[in-house]
C-alpha positions, 0 to 999 in steps of 0.5 A, a space after each residue: 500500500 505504502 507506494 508512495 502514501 503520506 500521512 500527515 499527523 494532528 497531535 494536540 494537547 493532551 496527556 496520550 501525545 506520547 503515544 502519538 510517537 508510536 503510530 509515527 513509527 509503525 507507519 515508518 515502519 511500513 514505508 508511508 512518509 510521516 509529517 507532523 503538525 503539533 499545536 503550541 500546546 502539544 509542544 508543552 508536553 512533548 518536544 517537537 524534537 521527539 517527532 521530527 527524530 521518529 518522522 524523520 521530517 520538519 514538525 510544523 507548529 507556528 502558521 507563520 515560522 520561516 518556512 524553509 521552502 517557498 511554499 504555504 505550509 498549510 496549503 502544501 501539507 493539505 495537498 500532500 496528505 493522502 489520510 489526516 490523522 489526528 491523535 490525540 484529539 482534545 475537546 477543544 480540537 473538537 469543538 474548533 473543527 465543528 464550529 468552523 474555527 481555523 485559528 492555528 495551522 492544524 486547524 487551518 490545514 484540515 479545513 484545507 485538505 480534501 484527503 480523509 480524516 481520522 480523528 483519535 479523541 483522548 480525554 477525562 470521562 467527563 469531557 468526553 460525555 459533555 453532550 457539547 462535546 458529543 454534538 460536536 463529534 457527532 456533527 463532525 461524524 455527519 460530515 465525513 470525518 471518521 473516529 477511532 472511539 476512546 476506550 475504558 480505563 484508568 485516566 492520567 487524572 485517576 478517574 476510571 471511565 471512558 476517555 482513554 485513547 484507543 490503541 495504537 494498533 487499531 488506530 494504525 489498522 482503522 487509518 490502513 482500512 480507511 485507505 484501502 481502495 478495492 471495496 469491491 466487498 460492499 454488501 457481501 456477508 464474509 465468514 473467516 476462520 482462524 487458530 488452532 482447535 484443541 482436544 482435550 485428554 484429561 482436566 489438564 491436558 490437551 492436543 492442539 497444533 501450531 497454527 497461530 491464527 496470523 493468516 486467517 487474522 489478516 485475511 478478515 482484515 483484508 475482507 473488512 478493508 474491502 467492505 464486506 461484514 466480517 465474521 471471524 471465529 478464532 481458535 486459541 490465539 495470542 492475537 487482539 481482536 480486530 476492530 469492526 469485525 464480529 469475532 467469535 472465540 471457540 476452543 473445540 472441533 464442535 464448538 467452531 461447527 455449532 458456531 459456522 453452522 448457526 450463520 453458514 446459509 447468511 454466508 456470500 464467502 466462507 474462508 477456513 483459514 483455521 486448523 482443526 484438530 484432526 483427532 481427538 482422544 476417544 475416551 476422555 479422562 474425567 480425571 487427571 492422568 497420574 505420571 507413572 513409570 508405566 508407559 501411557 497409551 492414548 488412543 486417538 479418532 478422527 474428529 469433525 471434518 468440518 470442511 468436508 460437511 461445509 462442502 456437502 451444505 454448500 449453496 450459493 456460498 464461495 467455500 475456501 479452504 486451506 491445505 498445510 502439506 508436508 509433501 506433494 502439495 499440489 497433489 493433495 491439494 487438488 484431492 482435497 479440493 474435490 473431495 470437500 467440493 471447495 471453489 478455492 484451495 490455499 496450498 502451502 508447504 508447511 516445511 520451509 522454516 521462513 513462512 507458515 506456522 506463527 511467521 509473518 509471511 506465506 508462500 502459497 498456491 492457490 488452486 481453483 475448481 477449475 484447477 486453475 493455478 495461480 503460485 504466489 512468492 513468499 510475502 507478508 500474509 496480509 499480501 497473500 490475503 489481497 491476491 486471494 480476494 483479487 481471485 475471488 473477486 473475478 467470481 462475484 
């Protein structure tokens, strides 16, 4: 996405605009071109030094400092920027910009900028549910501009309440989703699945496999970007939930089957991104098995082949399903394509040490009904999810 992409940052003056600092930095991280714009009062909390280090760019306070090139500062960063961000947003910010007031070059520049807005609002509980302030955002809602919602906590004054500014991370996934440009989505009902299931043995014990739910996260964060209504049924993972997606939390084979089942025939586009356990234990233990110098003998079964039974309800539903091969690939692939009756299959080889299992990366086949085969290179999982609804796309 990056390609060329400029963000410019609002910071105003709060307590959070440290915080500020890290979402300069997961942007430079990803290539985008930071510029800053702080308030004279944001400068009293933070050096504009601080931000120009991390932006790697002049940090622009004053309307009229020397400028050190000719060129309207407000004018230019209006024009140059492809999304605003503004974070913290303090109820005077708020109340400013809802009112018209452009008395200072964060303010002036918005006005003057056609790019998109996200505004990050940071604040005691008391301000923040001030009905001025909110007929103010509300007003500012109406017009375009997009929030990131504060959240519950702990405030810098001590009070506990609404007010906490979001995460960065989802301010940072909210400001990549309001960029996205294929919205070719809109309209259609996306169901994902994600993580590892687990079996259990006894109290204490489970089996489960190394699936780290990455893959199946970014592609309902691809699904959502894209405008469709996500829902996301997750395994055991250590990933925070997506924001404006509908996540489900299961553990086992049956728990994630009651939950597809219950929307299945609501679905336009089922993706299991999840691996299933494939056995489970055939007779549980009630109680926890003691160690003994004895060897252990567990006897395993198949569990639910939930893609198989998906496959055998399917109706007007796109059904995706993933292959994790160890050999063959292709040929196993193909195999369980037809056997679950899928449209698509995603095929990796779960051997290579640089992609797959909990890495950031993938490198993936993808094979349709047709044994149509498109071989993707190793990229960022969040890459192979885009080329996988570019393919789907050409179906809708």
């Amino acid at each position: 996405m990056p390609m060329g992409k400029n963000i410019v940052i609002g910071v105003t003056g709060g307590i959070a605009v440290y915080k500020a600092l890290d979402l300069i930095s997961k942007f430079k991280k990803e290539d985008f071109e930071v510029n800053v714009i702080m308030t004279k009062a944001a400068c009293e909390f933070v050096n504009p030094i601080t931000f120009q280090s991390i932006s790697q760019n002049l940090v622009a306070v004053e309307m009229f400092e020397e400028p050190v090139s000719y060129e309207i500062r407000h004018i230019s960063l209006a024009k140059k920027a492809d999304l605003f961000i503004v974070v913290p947003a303090t109820a005077n910010f708020i109340g400013k910009l809802a009112n018209g007031i452009a008395d200072d070059l964060l303010t002036t520049t918005i006005m003057a900028t056609r790019a998109k807005v996200v505004i990050a609002p940071a604040m005691n509980t008391n301000m923040y549910t001030n009905p001025i302030v909110q007929e103010n955002i509300e007003k500012l809602k109406a017009l375009g501009y997009m929030f990131v919602a504060p959240e519950e906590g702990r405030l810098a004054c001590g009070d506990v309440g609404i007010g906490k500014l979001a995460s960065i991370d989802t301010i940072f996934q909210y400001a990549l989703s309001s960029m996205c440009d294929k919205k070719d989505l809109c309209g259609k009902k996306v169901l994902v699945t994600a993580g590892p299931t687990i079996a259990s043995i006894d109290p204490v014990r489970y089996i489960t496999n190394r699936s780290s739910g990455k893959m199946g996260y970014a592609i309902a964060k691809e699904a959502r970007d894209r405008g469709a209504k996500v829902t996301l049924i997750s395994g055991p993972t250590s990933l925070e939930d997506p924001f404006d997606i509908e996540v489900v939390h299961i553990k086992t084979n049956d728990e994630m089957l009651k939950a597809i089942l219950d929307i299945y025939d609501k679905m336009d586009i089922v993706i299991k991104a999840a691996a299933v356990a494939d056995f489970r234990i055939k007779e549980y233990n009630t109680q926890k098995i003691k160690k003994s110098k004895e060897p252990v003998s567990l006897d395993f079964v198949l569990d639910t082949d939930i893609l198989k039974l998906l496959g055998e309800k399917k109706g007007k539903q796109i059904l995706i399903g993933f292959a994790a091969e160890s050999e063959n690939l292709l040929q196993n692939a193909k195999i369980k394509l037809k056997s679950k009756n899928l449209d698509y299959i995603v095929a990796n080889n779960i051997t290579f040490s640089d992609s797959g299992f909990d890495s950031e990366d993938n490198k993936v086949t993808i094979i349709d009904k047709d044994e149509v085969i498109t071989k993707l290179d190793k990229m960022s999982k969040k890459d192979v999810s885009e080329k996988l609804f570019d393919i789907i796309a050409t179906r809708l």
